[in-house]
C-alpha positions as CSV (number, residue, x, y, z in Angstrom):
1,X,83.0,116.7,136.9
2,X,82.3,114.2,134.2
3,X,85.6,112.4,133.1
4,X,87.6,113.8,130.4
5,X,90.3,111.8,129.9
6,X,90.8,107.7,128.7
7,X,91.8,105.3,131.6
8,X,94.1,102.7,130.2
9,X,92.1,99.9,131.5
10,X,88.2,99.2,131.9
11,X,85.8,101.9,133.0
12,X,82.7,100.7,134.9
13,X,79.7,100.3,133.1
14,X,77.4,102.7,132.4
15,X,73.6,102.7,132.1
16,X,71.8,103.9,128.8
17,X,71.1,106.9,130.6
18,X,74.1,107.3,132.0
19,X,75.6,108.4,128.6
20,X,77.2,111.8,127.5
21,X,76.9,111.9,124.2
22,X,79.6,114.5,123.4
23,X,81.6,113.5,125.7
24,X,81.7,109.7,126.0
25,X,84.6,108.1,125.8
26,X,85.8,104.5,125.4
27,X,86.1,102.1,128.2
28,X,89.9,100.9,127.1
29,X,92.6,102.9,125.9
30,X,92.1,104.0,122.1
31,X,95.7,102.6,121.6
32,X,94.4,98.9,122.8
33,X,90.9,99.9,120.4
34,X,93.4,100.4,117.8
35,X,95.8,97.6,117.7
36,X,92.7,95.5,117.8
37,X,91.3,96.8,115.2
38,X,93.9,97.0,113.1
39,X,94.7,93.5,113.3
40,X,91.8,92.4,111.2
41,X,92.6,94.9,108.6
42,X,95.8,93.8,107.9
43,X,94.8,90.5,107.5
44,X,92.7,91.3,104.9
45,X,94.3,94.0,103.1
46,X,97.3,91.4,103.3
47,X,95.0,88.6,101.6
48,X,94.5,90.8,98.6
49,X,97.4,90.3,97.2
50,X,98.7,87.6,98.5
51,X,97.1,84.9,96.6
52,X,98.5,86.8,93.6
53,X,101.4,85.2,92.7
54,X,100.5,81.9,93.7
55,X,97.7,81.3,90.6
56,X,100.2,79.7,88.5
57,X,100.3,77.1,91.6
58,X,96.9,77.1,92.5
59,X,95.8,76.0,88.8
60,X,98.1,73.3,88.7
61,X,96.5,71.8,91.9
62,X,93.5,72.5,91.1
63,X,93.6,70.8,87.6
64,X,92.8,74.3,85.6
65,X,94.1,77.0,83.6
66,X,95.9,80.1,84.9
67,X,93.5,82.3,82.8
68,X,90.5,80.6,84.6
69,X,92.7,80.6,88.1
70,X,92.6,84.6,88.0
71,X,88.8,83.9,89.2
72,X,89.9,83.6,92.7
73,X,91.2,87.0,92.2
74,X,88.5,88.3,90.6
75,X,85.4,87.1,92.8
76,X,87.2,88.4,95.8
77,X,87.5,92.0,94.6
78,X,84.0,91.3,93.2
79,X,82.4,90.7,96.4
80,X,84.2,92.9,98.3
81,X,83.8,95.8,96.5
82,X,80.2,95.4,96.4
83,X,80.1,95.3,100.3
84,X,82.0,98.0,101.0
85,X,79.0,101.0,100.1
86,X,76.9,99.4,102.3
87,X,78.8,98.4,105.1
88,X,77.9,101.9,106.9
89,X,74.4,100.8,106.4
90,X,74.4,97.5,107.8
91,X,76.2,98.5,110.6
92,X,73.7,101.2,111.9
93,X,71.3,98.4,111.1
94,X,72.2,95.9,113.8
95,X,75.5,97.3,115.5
96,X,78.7,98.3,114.2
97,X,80.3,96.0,116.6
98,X,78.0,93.3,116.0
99,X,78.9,93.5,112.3
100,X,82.7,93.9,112.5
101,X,82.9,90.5,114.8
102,X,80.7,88.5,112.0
103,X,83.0,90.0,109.4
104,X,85.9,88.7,111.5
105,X,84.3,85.2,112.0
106,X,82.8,84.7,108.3
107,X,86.8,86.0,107.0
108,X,88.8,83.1,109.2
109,X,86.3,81.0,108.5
110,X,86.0,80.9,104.7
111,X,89.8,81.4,105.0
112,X,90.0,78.0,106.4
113,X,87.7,76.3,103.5
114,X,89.5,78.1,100.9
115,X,92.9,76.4,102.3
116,X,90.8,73.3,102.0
117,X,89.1,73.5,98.6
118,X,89.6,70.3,95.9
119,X,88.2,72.3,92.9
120,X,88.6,75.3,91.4
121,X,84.6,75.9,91.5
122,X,84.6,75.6,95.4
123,X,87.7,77.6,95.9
124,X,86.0,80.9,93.9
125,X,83.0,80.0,96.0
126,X,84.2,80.4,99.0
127,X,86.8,83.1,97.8
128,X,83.2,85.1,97.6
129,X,82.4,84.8,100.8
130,X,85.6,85.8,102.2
131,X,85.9,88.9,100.1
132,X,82.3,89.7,101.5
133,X,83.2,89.5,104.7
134,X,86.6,91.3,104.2
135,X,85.1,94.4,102.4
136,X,83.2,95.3,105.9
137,X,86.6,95.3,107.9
138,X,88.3,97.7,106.6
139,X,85.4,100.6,106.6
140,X,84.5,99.2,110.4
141,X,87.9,100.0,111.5
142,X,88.0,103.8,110.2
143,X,84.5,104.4,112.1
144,X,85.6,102.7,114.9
145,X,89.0,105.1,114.8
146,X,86.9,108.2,114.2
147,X,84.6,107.8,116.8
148,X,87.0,106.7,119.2
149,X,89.5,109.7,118.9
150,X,88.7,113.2,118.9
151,X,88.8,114.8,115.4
152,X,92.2,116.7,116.3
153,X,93.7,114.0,117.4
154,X,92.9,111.2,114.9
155,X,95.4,111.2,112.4
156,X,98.0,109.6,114.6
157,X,95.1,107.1,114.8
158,X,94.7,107.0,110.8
159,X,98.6,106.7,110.3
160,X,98.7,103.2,112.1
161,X,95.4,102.4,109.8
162,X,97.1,103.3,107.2
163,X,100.4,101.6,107.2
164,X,98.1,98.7,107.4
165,X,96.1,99.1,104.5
166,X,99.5,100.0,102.4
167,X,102.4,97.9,104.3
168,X,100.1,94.7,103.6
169,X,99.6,94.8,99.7
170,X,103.2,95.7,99.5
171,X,104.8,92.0,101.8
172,X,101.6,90.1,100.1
173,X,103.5,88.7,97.3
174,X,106.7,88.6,99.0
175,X,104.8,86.4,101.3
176,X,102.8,84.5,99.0
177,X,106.0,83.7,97.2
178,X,107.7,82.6,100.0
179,X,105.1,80.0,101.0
180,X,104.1,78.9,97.9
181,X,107.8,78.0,96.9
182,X,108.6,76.7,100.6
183,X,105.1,74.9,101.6
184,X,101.8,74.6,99.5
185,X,99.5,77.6,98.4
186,X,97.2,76.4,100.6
187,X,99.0,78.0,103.9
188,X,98.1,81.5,102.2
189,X,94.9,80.9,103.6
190,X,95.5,78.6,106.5
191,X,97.5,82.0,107.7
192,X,94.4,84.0,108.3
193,X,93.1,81.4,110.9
194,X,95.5,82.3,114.2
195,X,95.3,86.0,113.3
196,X,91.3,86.0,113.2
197,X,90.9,84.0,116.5
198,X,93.5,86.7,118.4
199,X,91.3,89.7,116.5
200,X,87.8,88.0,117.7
201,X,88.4,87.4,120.9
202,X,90.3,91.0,121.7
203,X,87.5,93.0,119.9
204,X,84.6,90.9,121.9
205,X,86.2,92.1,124.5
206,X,87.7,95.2,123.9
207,X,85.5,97.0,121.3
208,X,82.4,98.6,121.9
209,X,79.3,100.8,120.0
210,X,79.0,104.3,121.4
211,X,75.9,106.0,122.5
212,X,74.3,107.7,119.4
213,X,74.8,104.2,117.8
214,X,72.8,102.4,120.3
215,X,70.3,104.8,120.5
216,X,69.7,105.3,116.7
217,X,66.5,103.8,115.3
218,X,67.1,100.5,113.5
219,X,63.4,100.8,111.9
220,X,62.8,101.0,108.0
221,X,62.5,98.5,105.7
222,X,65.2,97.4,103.5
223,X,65.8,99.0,100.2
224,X,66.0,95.3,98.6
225,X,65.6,97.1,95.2
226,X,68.9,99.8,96.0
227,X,70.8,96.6,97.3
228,X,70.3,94.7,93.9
229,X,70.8,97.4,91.4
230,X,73.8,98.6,93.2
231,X,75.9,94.9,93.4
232,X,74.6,94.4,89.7
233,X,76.3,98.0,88.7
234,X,79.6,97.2,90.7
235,X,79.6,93.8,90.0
236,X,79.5,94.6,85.9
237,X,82.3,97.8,86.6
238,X,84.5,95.1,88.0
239,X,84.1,92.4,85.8
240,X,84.7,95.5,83.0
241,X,88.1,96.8,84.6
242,X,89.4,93.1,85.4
243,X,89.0,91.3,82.0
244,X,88.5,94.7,79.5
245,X,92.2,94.2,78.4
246,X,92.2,89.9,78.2
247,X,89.4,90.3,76.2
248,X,90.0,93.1,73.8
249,X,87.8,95.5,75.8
250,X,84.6,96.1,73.1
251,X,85.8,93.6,70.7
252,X,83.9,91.2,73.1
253,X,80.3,90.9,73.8
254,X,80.5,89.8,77.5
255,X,82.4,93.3,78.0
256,X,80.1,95.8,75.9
257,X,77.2,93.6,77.9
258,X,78.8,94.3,81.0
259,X,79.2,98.1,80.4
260,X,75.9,98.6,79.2
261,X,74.5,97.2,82.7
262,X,77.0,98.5,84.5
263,X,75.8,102.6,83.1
264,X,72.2,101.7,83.4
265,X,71.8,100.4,86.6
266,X,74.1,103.0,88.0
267,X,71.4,105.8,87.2
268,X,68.8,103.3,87.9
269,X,70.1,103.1,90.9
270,X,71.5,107.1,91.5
271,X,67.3,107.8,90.8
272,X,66.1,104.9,93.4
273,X,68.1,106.3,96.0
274,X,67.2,110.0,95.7
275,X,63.6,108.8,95.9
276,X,63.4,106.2,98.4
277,X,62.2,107.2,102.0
278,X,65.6,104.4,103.4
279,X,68.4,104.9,100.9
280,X,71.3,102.0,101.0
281,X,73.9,105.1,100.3
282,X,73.3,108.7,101.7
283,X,73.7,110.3,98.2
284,X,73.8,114.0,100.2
285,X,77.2,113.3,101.3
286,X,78.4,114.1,98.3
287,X,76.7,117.4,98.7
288,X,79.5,118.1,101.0
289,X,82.8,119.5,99.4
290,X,85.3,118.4,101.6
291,X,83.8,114.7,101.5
292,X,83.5,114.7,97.7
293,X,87.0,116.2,96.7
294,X,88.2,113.4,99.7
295,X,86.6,110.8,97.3
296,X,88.2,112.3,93.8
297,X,92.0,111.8,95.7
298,X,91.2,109.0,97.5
299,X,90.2,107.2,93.9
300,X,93.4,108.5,92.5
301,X,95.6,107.4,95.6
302,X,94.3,103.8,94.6
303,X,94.6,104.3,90.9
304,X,98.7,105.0,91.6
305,X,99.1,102.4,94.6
306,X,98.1,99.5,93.1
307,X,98.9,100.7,89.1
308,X,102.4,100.5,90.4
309,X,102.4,97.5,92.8
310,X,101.4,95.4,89.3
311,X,103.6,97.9,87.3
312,X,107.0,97.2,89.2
313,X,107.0,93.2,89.6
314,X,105.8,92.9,86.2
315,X,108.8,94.2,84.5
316,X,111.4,92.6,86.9
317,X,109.9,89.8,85.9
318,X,108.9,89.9,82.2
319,X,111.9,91.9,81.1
320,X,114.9,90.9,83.9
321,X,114.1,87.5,84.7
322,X,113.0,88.3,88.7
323,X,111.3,85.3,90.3
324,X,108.0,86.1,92.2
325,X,110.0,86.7,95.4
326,X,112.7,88.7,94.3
327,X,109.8,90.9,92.7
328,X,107.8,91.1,95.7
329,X,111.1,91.8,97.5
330,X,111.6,94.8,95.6
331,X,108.0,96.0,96.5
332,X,108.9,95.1,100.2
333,X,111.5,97.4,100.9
334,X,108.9,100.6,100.2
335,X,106.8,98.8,102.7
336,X,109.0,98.9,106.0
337,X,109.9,102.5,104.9
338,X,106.1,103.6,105.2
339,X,106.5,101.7,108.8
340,X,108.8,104.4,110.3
341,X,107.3,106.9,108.3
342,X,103.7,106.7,108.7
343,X,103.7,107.7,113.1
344,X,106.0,110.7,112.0
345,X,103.3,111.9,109.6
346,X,100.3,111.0,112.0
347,X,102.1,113.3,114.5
348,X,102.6,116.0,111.9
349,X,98.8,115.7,111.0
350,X,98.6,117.4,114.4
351,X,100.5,120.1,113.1
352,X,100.4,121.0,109.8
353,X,97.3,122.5,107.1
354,X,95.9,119.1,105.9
355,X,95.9,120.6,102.7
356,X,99.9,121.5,102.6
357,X,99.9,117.8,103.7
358,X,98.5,116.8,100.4
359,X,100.3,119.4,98.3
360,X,103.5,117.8,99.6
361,X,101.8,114.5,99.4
362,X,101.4,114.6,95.6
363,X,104.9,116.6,94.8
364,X,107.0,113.4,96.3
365,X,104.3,111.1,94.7
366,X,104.7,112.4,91.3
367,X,108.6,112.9,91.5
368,X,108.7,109.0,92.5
369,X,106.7,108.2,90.0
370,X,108.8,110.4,87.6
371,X,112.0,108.1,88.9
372,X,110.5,104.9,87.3
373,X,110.1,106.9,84.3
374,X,114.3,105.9,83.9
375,X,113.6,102.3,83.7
376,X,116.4,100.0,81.4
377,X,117.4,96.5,80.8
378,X,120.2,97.3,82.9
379,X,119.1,98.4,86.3
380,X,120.0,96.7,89.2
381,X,117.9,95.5,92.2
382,X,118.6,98.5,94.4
383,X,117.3,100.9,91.5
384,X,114.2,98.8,91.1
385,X,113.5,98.8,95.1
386,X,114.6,102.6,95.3
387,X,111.6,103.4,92.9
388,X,108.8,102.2,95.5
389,X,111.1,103.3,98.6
390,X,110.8,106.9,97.1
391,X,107.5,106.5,95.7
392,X,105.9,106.0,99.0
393,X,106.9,108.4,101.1
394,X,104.0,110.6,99.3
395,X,101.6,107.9,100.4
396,X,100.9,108.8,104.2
397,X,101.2,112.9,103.4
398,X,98.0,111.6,101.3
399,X,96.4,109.0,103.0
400,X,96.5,110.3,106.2
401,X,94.9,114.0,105.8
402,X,92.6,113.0,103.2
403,X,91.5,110.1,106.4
404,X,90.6,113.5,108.7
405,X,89.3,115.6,105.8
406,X,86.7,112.9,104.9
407,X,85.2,113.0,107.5
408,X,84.7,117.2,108.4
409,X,81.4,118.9,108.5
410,X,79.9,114.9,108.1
411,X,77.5,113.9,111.4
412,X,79.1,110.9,113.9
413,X,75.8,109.3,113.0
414,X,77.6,109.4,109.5
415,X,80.6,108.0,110.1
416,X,79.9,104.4,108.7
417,X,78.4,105.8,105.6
418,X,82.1,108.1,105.2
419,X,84.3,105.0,106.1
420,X,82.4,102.6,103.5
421,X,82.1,105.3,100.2
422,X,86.0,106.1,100.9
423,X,87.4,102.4,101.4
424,X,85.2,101.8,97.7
425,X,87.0,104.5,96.0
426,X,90.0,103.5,97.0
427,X,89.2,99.8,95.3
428,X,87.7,101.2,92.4
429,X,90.7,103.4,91.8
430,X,92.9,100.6,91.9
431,X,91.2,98.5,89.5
432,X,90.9,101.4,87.0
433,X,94.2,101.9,87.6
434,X,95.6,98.3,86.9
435,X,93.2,98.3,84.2
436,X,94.4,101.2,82.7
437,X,98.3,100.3,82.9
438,X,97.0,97.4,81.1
439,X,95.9,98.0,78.7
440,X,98.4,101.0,78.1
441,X,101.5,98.2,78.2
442,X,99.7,96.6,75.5
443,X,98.8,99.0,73.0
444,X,102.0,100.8,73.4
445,X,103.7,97.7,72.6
446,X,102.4,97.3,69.4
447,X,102.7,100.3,68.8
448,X,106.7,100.4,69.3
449,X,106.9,97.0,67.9
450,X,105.1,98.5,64.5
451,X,107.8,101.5,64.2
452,X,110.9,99.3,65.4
453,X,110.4,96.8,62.6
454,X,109.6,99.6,60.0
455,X,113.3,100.5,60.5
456,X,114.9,97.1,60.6
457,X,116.1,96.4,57.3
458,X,117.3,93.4,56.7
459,X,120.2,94.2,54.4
460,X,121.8,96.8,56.0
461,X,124.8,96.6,57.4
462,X,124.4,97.0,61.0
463,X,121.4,94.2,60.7
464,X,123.7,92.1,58.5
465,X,126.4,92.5,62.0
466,X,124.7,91.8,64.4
467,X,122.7,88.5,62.6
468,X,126.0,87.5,61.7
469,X,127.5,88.0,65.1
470,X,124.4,85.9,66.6
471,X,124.6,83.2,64.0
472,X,128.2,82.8,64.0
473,X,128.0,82.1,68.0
474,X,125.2,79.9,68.0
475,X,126.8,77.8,65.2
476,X,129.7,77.3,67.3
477,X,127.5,76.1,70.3
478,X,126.5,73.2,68.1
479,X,123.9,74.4,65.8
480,X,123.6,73.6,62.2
481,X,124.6,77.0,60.2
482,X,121.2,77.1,58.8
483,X,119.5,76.8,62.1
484,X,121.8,79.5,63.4
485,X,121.1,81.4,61.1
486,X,117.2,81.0,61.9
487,X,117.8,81.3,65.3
488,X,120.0,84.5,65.0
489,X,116.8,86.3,63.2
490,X,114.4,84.9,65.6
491,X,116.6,86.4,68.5
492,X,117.2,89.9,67.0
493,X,113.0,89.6,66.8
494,X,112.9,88.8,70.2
495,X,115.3,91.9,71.3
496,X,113.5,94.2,69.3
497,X,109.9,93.0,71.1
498,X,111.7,93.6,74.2
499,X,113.1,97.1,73.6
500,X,109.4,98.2,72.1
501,X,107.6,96.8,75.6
502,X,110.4,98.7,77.6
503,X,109.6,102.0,75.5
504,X,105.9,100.8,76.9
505,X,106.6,100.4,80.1
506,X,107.8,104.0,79.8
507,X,105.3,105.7,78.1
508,X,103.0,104.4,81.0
509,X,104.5,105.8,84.0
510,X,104.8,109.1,81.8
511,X,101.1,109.5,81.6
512,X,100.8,108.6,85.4
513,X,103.4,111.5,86.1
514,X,101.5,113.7,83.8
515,X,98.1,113.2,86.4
516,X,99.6,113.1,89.6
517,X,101.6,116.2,88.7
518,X,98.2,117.7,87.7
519,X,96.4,117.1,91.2
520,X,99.7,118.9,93.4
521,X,96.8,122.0,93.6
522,X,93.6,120.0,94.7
523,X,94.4,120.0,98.5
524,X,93.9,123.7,98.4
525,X,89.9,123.3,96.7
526,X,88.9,122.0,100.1
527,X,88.4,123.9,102.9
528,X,90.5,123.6,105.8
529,X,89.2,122.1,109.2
530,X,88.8,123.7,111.7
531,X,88.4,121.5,115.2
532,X,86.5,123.1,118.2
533,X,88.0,122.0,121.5
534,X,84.6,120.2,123.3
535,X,83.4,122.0,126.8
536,X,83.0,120.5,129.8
537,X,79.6,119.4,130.4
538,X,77.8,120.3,133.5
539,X,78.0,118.5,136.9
């Protein structure tokens, strides 16, 4: 009888004829397959964010501006969404494994050159580079989970993934903070270096292709035409969400440009790849319903995660005065609750209707949202980390079902395609999601700002208290009376700015309520999976 079952250490090797294909196995335990593979993931979904709140830092050193700094931001998620669609596709090209250890060893190593860059135009350079490489870890590792555990048994599997993925963002600028105050920013990337060894040298030795894999036909030529068109549409849809707000979104030239190329060479590009004999992106997955309502949630689960990881630090810190610790801090605490709760849900993804999973998932998301909603100048810091802590615990009843569901009715042979598409709308949502919070802070702001001062008048009597009040304190700090009394007006300005962006910051997270509240029902418009147990093959 063929062997059923994984041996917790190496299995001896098997010829190419050797193989089972429905019921091969791993050589090593899918645990060990796991934790290896994870390890990579977290690096780079921990790189992310990290350099985030070390710009102000990095464009002193580097002799520039913060507004020009926010580059090395910006070319990573550039070049790593651009990656992800086709990561699938290079990977059936010369080996999934083959690909996942050069994405490992181009990471660490452009981590390494960014830690040693004297100018800001080398550090974006090689900031490229490394989000290249990085935006074909992260799809690897789902393939490499879904092939390696059967389909009823992978969400324990995808709960580990995922606490990666979300537990990493969430410490980034809590660790970034804490070296950039305590060392030199430079160590953000220096940090990548030990962790990339340990993940080369385990998954060289560990990680392996399985049979259809090996056996499929590398042969077609490249789409070089798909390839182009499709980094010059994401490319442009980046550049849009990341500087629409700075620069006054169609008010500028560079963003209507942007745009423009961004919608044409998106149907140039949907055409080219319904016609051409070797597409870069198999446009029939979308055919499938399960797969293309798993790419409408997944979009929205990034649009909410990372809306509200910039969301949350930026008010402690515009409007309470938080440092870039003490804000990350806040965001931590959420983090080491999705660390015990994560397994529990990969265990009840065993269990329960993937679809109740992401009713449930959206109910707790949208009531945590809700929770920000009370936001004041006078919360304290356990409100403030309360509001992720609760926020979260949605995130796995989402991420971890909508992880199986992707990939039901879809061909092994398909699995790199699934794991690429899904990582991509994930990024996507999140940078529609910051740039929507964006620009909602803003216009809402002027928009309270405009009614606030309509009813500020400066000779009533309540106006004429409070300036007095001011005046009358700053005089007796040592001001000149007239100067207090310019002060006092410039101050009640101030407080009235702050109250109209803290009615923004509210306005926000009521619109986010209002569409995570309306997607509680989507779960139940896909079908439910339904796992055959495998036979035993023949003697």
């Amino acid at each position: 009888m063929a062997q059923s079952t994984v041996a917790s250490g190496p299995k001896p090797a098997l010829s190419d004829h050797d193989f089972d294909f429905e019921h091969w196995t791993p050589r090593f335990n899918p645990w060990i397959i796991t934790f290896t593979v994870t390890l990579a993931t977290f690096m780079e979904a921990l790189d992310s964010s990290i350099a985030n709140v070390a710009l102000p830092h990095i464009a002193g050193g580097l002799g520039s501006s913060e507004v020009e700094s926010t580059w090395v931001l910006t070319s990573y998620i550039v070049a790593n969404a651009i990656v992800l669609p086709i990561s699938g596709w290079i990977s059936n090209r010369i080996g999934r494994k083959r690909f996942y250890m050069s994405c490992v060893v181009t990471f660490t190593l452009f981590s390494f050159l960014c830690g040693l860059a004297t100018s800001l135009t080398m550090l974006v350079l090689f900031r490229i580079f490394q989000g290249a490489a990085g935006g074909g870890l992260q799809p690897s590792e789902r393939a490499i989970l879904a092939d390696t555990f059967a389909p009823e048994k992978r969400s324990v599997a995808f709960s580990l993934y995922g606490m990666a993925v979300v537990f990493a963002p969430a410490i980034g600028p809590t660790i970034g903070g804490w070296i950039t105050d305590n060392y030199t920013w430079r160590w953000i990337f220096f940090l990548n270096i030990p962790i990339g060894i340990i993940s080369l040298l385990l998954t060289s030795r560990i990680v392996e292709d399985p049979p259809y894999l090996k056996r499929r036909k590398k042969a077609g030529s490249v789409d070089g035409i798909g390839l182009g068109l499709l980094a010059l549409t994401i490319g442009c849809a980046q550049m849009v969400f990341d500087k629409g707000q700075q620069d006054n979104w169609f008010s500028s030239h560079l963003i209507v440009a942007c745009t423009a190329i961004a919608i044409v060479g998106l149907i140039l590009f949907l055409y080219r790849e319904m016609h051409v004999e070797h597409p870069i992106v198999d446009l029939s997955l979308y055919r499938k319903r399960n797969f293309a309502m798993t790419q409408i949630v997944m979009l929205l689960i990034g649009a909410a995660l990372y809306s509200t990881t910039v969301l949350i630090p930026q008010f402690l810190q515009e409007l309470l005065g938080y440092t870039a610790t003490q804000a990350g801090l806040a965001l931590s605490i959420g983090g080491f609750v999705l660390i015990v709760l994560f397994p529990v849900v990969g265990f009840l993804g065993q269990k329960l209707d993937p679809r109740l999973m992401i009713t449930m998932g959206f109910i707790t998301l949208t009531f945590g949202i809700w929770r920000i909603g009370n936001l004041n100048l006078g919360i304290s810091f356990m409100d403030a980390a309360s509001w992720r802590a609760i926020m979260v615990i949605g995130m796995p009843f989402l991420f971890v079902p909508i992880s199986i569901m992707s990939y039901v009715g879809i061909p092994k042979e398909k699995n790199n395609e699934v794991s690429g598409l899904t990582a991509l709308a994930r990024n996507l949502g999140g940078s529609i999601g910051i740039s929507f919070i964006t620009t909602m802070l803003t216009r809402r702001t002027d928009v309270h700002q405009t009614y606030l001062s309509a009813h500020v008048n400066a000779s009533s009597s309540n106006y004429q208290s409070l300036h007095n009040g001011i005046a009358g304190f700053l005089a007796r700090a040592g001001a000149g009376a007239s100067n207090a009394g310019h002060a006092a007006s410039a101050q009640i300005y101030a407080i009235m700015h702050q109250q109209a962006r803290t009615l923004a910051y509210v306005d926000t997270v009521h619109v986010l309520v209002l569409l995570t509240a309306c997607l509680i029902p989507i779960g139940y418009l896909m079908k439910k999976p339904r796992f055959r147990k495998p036979t035993e093959p023949a003697e």
